[in-house]
LOTILUM-930939 format. One record per residue: residue number from 1; x, y, z of N, C-alpha, C in turn. Coordinates in nm, 3 decimals. Layout:
BEGIN
(r NUM (X Y Z) (X Y Z) (X Y Z))
...
***
This chain:
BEGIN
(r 1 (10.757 9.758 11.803) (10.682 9.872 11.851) (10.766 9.997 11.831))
(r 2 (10.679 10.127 11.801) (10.748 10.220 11.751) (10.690 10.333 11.760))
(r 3 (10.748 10.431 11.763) (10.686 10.558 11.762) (10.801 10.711 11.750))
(r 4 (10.719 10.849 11.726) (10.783 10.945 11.696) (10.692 11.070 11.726))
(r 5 (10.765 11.162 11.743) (10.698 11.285 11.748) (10.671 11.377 11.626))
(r 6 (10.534 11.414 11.584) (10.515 11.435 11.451) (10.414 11.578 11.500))
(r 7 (10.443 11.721 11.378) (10.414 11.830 11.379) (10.198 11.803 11.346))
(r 8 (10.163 11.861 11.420) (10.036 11.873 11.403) (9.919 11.926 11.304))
(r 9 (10.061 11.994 11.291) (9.993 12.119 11.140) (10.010 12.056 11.015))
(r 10 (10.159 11.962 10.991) (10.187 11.956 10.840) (10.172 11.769 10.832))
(r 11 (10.173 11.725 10.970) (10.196 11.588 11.008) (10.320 11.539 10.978))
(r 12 (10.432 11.579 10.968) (10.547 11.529 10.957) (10.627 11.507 11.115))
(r 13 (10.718 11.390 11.060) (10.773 11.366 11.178) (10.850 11.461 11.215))
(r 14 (10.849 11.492 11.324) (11.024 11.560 11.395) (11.127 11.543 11.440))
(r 15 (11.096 11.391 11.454) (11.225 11.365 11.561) (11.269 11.226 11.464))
(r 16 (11.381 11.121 11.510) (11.394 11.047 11.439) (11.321 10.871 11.531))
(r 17 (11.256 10.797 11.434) (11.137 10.720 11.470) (11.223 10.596 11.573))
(r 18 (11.178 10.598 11.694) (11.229 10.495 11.810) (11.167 10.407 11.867))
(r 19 (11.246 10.276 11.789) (11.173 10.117 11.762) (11.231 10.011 11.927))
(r 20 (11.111 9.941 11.964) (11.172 9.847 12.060) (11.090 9.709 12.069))
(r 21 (11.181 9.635 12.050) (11.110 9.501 12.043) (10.981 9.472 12.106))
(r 22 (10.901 9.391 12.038) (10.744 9.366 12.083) (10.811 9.298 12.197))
(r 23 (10.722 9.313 12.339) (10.744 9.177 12.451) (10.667 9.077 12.408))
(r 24 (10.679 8.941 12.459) (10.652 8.823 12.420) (10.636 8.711 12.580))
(r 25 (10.489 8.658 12.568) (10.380 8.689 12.512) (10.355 8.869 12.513))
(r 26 (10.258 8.912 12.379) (10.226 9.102 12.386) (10.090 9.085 12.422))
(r 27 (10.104 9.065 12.596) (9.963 9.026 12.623) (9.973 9.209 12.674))
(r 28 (9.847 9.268 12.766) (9.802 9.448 12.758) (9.922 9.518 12.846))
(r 29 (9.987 9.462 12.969) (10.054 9.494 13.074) (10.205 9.514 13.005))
(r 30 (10.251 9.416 12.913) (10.384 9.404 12.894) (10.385 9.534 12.752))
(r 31 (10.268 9.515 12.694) (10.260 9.621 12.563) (10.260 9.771 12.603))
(r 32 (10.178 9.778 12.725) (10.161 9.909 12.796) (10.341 9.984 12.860))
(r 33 (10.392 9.870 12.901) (10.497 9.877 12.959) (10.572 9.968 12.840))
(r 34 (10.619 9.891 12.752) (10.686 9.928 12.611) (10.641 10.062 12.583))
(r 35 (10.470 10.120 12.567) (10.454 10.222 12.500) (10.525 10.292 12.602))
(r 36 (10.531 10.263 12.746) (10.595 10.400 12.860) (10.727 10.404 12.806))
(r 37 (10.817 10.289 12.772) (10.924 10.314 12.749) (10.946 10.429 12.626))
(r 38 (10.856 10.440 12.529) (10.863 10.492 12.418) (10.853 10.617 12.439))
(r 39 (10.725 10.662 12.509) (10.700 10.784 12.550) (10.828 10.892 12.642))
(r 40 (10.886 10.771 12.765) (10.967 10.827 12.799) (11.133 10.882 12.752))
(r 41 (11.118 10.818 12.632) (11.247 10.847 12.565) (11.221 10.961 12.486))
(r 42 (11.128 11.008 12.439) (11.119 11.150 12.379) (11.122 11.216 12.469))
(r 43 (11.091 11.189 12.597) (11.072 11.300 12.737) (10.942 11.394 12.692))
(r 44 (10.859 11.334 12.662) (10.707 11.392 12.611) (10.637 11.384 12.712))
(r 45 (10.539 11.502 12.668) (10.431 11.569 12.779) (10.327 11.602 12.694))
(r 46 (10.225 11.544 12.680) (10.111 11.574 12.587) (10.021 11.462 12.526))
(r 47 (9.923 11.472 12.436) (9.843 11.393 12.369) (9.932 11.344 12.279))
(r 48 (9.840 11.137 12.332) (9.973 11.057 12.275) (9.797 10.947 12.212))
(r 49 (9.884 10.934 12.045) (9.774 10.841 11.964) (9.872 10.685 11.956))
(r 50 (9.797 10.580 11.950) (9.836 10.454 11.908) (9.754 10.396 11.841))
(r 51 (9.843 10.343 11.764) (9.750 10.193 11.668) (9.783 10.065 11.727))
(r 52 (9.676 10.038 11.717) (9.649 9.890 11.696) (9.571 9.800 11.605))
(r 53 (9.616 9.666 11.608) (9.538 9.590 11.485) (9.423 9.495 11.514))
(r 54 (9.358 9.531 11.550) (9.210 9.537 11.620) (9.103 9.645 11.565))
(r 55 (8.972 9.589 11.615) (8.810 9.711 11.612) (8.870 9.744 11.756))
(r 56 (8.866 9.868 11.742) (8.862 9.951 11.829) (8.731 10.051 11.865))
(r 57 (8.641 10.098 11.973) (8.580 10.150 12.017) (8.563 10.197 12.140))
(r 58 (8.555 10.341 12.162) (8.587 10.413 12.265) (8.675 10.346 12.366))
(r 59 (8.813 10.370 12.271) (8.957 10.276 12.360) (8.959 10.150 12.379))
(r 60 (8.821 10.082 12.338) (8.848 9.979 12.410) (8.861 9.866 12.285))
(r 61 (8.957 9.758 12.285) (9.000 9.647 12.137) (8.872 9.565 12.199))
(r 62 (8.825 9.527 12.060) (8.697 9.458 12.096) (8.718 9.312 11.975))
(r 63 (8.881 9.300 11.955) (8.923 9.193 11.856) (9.043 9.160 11.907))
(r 64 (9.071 9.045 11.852) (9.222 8.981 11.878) (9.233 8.864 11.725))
(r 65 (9.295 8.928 11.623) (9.284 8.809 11.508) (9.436 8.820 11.518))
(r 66 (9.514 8.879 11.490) (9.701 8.872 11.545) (9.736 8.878 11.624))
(r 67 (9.620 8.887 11.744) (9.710 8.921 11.854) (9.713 8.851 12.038))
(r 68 (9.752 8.855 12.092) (9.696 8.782 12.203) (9.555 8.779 12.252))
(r 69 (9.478 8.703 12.284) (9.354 8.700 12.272) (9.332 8.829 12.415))
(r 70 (9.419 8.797 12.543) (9.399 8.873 12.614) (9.346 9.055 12.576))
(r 71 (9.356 9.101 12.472) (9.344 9.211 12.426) (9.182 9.222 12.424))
(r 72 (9.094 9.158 12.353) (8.975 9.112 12.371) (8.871 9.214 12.472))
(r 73 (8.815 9.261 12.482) (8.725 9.388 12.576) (8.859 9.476 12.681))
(r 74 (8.995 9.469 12.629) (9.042 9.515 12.735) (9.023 9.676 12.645))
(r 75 (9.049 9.758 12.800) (9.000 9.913 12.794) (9.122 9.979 12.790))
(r 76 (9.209 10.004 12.642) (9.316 10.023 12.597) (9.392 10.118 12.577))
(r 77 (9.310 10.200 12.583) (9.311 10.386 12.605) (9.358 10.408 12.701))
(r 78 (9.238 10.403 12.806) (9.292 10.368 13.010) (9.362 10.304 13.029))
(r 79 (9.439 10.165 12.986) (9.557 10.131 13.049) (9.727 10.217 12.970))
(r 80 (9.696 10.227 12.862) (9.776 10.342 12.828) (9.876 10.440 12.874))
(r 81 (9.689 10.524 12.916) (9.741 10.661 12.970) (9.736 10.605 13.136))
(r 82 (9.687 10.513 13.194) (9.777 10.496 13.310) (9.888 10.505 13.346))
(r 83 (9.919 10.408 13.253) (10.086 10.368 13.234) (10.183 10.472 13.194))
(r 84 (10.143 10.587 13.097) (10.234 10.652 13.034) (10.214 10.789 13.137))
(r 85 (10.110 10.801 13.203) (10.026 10.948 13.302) (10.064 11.095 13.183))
(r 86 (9.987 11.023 13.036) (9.940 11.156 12.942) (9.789 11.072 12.868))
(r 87 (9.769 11.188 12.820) (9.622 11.111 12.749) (9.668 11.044 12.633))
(r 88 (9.574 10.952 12.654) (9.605 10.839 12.488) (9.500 10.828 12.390))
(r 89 (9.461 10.830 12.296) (9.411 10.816 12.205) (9.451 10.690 12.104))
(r 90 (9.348 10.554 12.155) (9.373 10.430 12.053) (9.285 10.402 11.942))
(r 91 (9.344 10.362 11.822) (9.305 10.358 11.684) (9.312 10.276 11.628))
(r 92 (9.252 10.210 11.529) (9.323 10.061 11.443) (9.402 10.102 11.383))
(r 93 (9.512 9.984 11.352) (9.570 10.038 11.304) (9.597 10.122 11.150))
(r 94 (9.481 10.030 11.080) (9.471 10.077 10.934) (9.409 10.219 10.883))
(r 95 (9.324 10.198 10.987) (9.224 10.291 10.988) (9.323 10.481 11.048))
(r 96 (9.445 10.438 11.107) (9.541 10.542 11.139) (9.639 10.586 11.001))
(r 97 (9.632 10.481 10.925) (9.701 10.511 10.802) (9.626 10.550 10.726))
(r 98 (9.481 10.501 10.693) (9.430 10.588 10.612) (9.394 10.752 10.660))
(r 99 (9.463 10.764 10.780) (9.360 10.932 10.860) (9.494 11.005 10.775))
(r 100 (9.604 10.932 10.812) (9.730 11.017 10.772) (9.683 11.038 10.590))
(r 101 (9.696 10.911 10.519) (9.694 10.917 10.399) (9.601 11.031 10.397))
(r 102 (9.484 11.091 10.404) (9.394 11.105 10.410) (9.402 11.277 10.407))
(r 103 (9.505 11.277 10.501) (9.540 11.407 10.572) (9.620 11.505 10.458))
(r 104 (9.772 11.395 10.445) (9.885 11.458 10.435) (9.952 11.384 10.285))
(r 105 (9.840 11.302 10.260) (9.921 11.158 10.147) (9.847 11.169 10.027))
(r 106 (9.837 11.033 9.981) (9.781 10.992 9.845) (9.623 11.053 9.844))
(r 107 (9.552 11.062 9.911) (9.435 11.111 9.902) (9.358 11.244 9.971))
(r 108 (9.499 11.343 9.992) (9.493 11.439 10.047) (9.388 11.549 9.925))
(r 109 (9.285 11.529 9.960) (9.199 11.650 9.857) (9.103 11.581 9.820))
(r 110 (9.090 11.468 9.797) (8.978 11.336 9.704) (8.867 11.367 9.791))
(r 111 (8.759 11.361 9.729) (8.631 11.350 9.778) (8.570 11.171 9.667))
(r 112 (8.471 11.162 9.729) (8.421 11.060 9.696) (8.427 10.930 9.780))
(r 113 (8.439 10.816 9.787) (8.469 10.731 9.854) (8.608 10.644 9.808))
(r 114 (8.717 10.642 9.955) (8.861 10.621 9.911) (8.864 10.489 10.014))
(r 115 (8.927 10.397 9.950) (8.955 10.270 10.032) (9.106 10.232 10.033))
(r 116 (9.143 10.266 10.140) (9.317 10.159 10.187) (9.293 10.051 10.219))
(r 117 (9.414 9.996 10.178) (9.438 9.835 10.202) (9.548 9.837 10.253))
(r 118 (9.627 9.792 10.333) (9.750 9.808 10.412) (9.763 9.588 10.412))
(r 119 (9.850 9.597 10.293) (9.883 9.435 10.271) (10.024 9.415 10.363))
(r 120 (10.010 9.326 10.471) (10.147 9.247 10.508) (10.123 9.136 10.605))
(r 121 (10.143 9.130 10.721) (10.091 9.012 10.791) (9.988 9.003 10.764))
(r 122 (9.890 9.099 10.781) (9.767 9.063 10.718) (9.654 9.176 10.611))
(r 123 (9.580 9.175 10.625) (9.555 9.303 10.497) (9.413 9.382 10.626))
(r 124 (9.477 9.521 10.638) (9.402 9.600 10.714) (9.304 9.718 10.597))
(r 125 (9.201 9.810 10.661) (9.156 9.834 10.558) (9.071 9.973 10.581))
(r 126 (9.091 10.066 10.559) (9.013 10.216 10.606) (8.976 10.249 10.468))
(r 127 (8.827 10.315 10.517) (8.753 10.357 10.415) (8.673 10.484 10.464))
(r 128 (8.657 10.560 10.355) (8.619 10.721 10.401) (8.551 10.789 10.301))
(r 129 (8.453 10.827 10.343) (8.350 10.933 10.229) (8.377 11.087 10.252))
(r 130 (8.444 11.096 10.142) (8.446 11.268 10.150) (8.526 11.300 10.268))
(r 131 (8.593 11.197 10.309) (8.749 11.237 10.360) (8.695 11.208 10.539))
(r 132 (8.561 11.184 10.551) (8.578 11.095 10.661) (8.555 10.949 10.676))
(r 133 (8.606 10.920 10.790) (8.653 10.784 10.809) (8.537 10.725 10.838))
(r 134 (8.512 10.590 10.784) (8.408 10.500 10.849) (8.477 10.366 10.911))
(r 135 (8.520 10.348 11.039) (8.587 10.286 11.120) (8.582 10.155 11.116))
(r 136 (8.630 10.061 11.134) (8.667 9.936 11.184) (8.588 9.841 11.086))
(r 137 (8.648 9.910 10.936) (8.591 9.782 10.844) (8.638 9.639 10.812))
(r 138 (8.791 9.627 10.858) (8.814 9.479 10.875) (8.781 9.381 10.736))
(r 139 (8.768 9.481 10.604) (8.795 9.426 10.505) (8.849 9.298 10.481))
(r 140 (8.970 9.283 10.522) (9.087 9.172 10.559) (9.030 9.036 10.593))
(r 141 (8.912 9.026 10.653) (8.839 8.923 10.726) (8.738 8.861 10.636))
(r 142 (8.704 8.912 10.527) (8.571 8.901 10.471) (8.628 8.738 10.389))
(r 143 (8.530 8.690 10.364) (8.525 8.554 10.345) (8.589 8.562 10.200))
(r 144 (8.660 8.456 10.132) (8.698 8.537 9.971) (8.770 8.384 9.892))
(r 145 (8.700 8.343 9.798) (8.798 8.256 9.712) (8.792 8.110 9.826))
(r 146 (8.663 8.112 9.895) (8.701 7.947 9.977) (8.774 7.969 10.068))
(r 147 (8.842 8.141 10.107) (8.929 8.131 10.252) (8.842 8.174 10.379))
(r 148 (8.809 8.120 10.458) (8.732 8.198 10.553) (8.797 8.313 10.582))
(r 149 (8.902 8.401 10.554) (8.985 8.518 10.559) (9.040 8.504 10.462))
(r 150 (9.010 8.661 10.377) (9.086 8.670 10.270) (9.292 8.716 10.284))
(r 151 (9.252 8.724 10.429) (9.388 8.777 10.442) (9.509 8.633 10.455))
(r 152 (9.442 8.563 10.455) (9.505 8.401 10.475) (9.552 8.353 10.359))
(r 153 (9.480 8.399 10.243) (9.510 8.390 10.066) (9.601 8.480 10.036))
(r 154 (9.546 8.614 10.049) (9.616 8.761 9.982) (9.687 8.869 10.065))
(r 155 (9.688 8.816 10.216) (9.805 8.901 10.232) (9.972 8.854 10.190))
(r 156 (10.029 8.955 10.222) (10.215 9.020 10.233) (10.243 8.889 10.230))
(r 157 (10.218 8.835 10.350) (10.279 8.756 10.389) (10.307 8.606 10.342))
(r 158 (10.192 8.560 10.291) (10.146 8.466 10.194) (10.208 8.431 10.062))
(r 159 (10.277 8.588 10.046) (10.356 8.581 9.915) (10.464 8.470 9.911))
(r 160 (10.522 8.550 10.108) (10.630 8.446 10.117) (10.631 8.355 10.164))
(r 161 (10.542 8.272 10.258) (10.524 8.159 10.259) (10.507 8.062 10.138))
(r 162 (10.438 8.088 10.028) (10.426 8.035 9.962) (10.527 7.999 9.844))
(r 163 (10.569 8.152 9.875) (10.703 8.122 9.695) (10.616 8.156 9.642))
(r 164 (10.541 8.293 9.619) (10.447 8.299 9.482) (10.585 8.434 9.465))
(r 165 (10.520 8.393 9.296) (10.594 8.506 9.254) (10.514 8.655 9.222))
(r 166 (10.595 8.819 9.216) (10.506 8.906 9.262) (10.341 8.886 9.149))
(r 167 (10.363 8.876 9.021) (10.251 8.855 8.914) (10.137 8.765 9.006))
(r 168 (10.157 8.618 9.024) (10.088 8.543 9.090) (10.033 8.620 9.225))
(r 169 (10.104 8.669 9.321) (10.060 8.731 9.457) (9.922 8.839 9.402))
(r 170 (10.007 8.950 9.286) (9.938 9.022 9.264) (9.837 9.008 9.203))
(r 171 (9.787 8.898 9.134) (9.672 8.851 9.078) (9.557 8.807 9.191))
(r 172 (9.601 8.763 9.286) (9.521 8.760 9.413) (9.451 8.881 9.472))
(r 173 (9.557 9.004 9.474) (9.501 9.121 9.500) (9.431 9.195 9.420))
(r 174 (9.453 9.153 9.260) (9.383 9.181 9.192) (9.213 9.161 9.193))
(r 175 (9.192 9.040 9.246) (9.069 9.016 9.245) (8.955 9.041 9.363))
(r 176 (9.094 9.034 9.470) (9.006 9.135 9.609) (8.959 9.258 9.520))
(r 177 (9.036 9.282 9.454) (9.024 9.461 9.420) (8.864 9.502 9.353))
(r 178 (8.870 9.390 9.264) (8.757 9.395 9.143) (8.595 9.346 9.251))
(r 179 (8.614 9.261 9.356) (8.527 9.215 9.434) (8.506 9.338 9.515))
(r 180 (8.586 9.436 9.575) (8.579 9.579 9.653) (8.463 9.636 9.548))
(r 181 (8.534 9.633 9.399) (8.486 9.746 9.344) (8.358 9.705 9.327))
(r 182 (8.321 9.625 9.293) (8.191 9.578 9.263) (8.052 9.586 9.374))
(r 183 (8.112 9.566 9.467) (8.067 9.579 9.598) (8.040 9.690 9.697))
(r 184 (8.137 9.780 9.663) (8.155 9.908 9.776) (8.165 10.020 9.665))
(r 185 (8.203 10.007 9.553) (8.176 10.157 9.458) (8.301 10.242 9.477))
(r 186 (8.423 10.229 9.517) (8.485 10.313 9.535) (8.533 10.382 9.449))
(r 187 (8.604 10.493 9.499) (8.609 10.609 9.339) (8.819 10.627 9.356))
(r 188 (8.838 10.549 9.444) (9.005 10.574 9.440) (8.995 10.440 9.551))
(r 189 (9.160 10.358 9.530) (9.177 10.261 9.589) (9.332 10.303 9.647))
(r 190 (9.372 10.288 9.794) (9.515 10.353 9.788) (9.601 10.201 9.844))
(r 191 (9.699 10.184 9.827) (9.763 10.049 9.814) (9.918 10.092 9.947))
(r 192 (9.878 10.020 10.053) (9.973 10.069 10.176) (10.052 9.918 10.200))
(r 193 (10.115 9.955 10.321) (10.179 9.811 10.406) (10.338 9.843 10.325))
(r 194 (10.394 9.773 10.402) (10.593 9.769 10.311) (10.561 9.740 10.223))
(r 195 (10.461 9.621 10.152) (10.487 9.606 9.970) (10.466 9.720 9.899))
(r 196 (10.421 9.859 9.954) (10.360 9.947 9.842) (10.517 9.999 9.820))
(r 197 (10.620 9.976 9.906) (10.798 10.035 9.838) (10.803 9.959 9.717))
(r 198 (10.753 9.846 9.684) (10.811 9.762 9.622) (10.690 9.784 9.486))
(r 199 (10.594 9.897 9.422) (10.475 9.896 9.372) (10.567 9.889 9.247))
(r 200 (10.666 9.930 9.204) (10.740 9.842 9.094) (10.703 9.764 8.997))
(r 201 (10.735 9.647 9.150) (10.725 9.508 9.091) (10.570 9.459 9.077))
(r 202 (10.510 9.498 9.106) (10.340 9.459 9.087) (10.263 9.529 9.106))
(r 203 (10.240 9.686 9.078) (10.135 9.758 9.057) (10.074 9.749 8.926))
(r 204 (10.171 9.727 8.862) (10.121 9.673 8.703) (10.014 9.597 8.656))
(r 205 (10.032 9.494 8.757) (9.943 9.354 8.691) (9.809 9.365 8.782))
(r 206 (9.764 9.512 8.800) (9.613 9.560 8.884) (9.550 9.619 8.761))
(r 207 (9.407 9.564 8.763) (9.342 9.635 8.673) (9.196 9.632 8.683))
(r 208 (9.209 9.651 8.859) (9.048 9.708 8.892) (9.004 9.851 8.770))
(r 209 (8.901 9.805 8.850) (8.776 9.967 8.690) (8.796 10.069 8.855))
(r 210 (8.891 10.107 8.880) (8.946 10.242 9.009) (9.020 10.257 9.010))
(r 211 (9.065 10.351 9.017) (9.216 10.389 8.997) (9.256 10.392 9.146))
(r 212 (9.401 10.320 9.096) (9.461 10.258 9.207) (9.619 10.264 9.238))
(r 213 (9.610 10.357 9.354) (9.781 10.419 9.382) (9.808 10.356 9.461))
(r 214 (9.967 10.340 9.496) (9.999 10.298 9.657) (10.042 10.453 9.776))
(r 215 (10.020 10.393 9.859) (10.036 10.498 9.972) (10.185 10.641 9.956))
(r 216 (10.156 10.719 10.012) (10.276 10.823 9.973) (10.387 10.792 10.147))
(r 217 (10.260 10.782 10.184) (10.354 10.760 10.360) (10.453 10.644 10.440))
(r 218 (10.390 10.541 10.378) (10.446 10.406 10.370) (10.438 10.374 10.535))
(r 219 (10.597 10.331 10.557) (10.563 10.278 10.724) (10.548 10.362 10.821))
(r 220 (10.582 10.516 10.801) (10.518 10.634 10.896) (10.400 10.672 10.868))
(r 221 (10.299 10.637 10.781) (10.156 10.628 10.796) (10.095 10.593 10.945))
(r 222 (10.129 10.510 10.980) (10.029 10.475 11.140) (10.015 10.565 11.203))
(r 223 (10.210 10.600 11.274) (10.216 10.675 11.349) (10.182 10.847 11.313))
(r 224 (10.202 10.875 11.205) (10.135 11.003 11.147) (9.981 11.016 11.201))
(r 225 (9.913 10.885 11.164) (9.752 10.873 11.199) (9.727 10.904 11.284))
(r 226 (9.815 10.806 11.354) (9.793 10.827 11.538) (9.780 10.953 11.602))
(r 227 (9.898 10.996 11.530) (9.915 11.178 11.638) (9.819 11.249 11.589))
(r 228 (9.778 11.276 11.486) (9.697 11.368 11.419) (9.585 11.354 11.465))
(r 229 (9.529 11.225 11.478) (9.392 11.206 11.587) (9.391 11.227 11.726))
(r 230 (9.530 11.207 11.796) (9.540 11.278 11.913) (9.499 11.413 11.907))
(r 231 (9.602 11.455 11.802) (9.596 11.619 11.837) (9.465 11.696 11.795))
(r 232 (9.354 11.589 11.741) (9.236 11.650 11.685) (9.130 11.627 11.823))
(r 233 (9.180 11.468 11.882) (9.079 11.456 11.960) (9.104 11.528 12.125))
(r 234 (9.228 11.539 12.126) (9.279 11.606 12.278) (9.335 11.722 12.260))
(r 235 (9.405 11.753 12.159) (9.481 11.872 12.164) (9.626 11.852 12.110))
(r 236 (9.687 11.983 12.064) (9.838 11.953 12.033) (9.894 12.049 12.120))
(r 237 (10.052 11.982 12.150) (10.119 12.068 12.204) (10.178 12.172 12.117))
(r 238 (10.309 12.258 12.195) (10.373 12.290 12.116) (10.470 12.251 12.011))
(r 239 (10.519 12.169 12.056) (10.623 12.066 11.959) (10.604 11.987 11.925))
(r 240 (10.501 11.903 11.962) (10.435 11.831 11.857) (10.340 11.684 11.933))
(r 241 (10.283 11.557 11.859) (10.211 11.434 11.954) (10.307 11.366 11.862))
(r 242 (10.273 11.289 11.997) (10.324 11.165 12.024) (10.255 11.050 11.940))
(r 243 (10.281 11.007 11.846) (10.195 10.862 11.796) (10.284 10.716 11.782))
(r 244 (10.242 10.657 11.781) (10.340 10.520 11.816) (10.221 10.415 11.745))
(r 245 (10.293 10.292 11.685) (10.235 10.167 11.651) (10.268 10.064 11.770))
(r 246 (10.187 10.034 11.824) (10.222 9.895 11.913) (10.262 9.781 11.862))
(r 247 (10.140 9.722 11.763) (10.223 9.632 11.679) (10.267 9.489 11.744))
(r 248 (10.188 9.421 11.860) (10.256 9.354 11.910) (10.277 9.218 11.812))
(r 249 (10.249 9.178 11.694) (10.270 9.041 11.645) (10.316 9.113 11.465))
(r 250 (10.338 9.238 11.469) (10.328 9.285 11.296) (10.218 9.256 11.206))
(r 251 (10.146 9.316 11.253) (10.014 9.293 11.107) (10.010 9.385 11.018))
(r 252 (9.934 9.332 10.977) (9.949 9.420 10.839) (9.885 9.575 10.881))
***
């Protein structure tokens, strides 16, 4: 779990990003706990955004596929800003990387329809027309290749369980890609999660009909998301919001 204080105007961070182990079980009480710790170490006063890796709707996680099931209808926003006594603003988490990307990144200006994929524990997924967001698409889940989750085949993580090598991994994502395109029409594809440091070694062997970048923001994407939707949906301070990834199991 992690978080930082990031400028409202340009979305950059300000401060330097302060990580603390997920609690275990990361059932809502022990996660809530952590974000206070986070908050209170900047000594922040203001609108505070989080991700999570869940559908999220009006605060409340209405999923648990990584995460303790307890999360499930809990009202995530309100226990939050209980806990932290500032307003919170909760987000998926993918769907926070594409606001940043969106904002400040790879698809800062694009009109048309832009789809992230955020590949690692598991593959998260924001999609946006003309630069707004259409929420809690959960791409990641869709049935694919005989997996009842495609994220069970083609995510991050899979690479390394398996020993595939990057060509092989990336041929997997390759074909999510071509099944997106065929399906959803997109006019730009942006490629997130820690593997996009590594776009090197396997951006190459992609050859959806979309042109297809990896992310500019990388692992400060979330928390970029996060604040920026704070500060859109509550307000910014002067020095800046608060956004943080909860993150309790690492998903993608």
């Amino acid at each position: 779990m992690k978080g930082n204080l990031v400028d409202p105007e340009s979305g950059a961070p300000v401060a330097e990003r302060f990580k603390l182990e997920t609690p275990q079980p990361s059932v809502p009480n022990a996660v809530a706990a952590v974000v206070t710790k986070i908050v209170e170490h900047f000594e922040y006063v203001g609108p505070v955004g989080c991700t999570f890796p869940a559908i999220v709707k009006g605060g409340v996680t209405l999923s648990a596929a990584n995460v303790d099931k307890a999360w499930i209808g809990c009202r995530a926003a309100e226990l939050f800003s209980d806990a932290t006594g500032q307003e919170v603003v909760v987000v998926n988490d993918a769907d926070a990387a594409g606001i940043a990307e969106m904002a400040v990144g790879t698809g800062r200006g694009r009109t048309g329809v832009t789809l992230l994929l955020t590949f690692g524990t598991g593959i998260g997924s924001a999609m946006f027309n003309d630069g707004v967001l259409i929420p809690n698409t959960e791409f990641g889940h869709l049935e694919f290749e005989g997996h009842d989750s495609v994220e069970d085949w083609a995510a991050a993580r899979v690479k390394d369980d398996e020993g595939l090598s990057w060509k092989s991994w990336a041929g997997r994502v390759n074909l999510l890609l071509h099944h997106l395109a065929r399906v959803m029409s997109p006019d730009l594809f942006i490629i997130g999660g820690g593997v996009s440091r590594r776009w090197d070694k396997w951006g190459n062997y992609l050859d959806a009909p979309v042109e297809t970048v990896p992310a500019a923001l990388r692992n400060e994407a979330g928390i970029v998301g996060a604040a920026l939707l704070a500060a859109r949906q509550i307000g910014s301070s002067p020095v800046g919001v608060l956004g943080g990834g909860t993150q309790p199991s690492a998903p993608g």
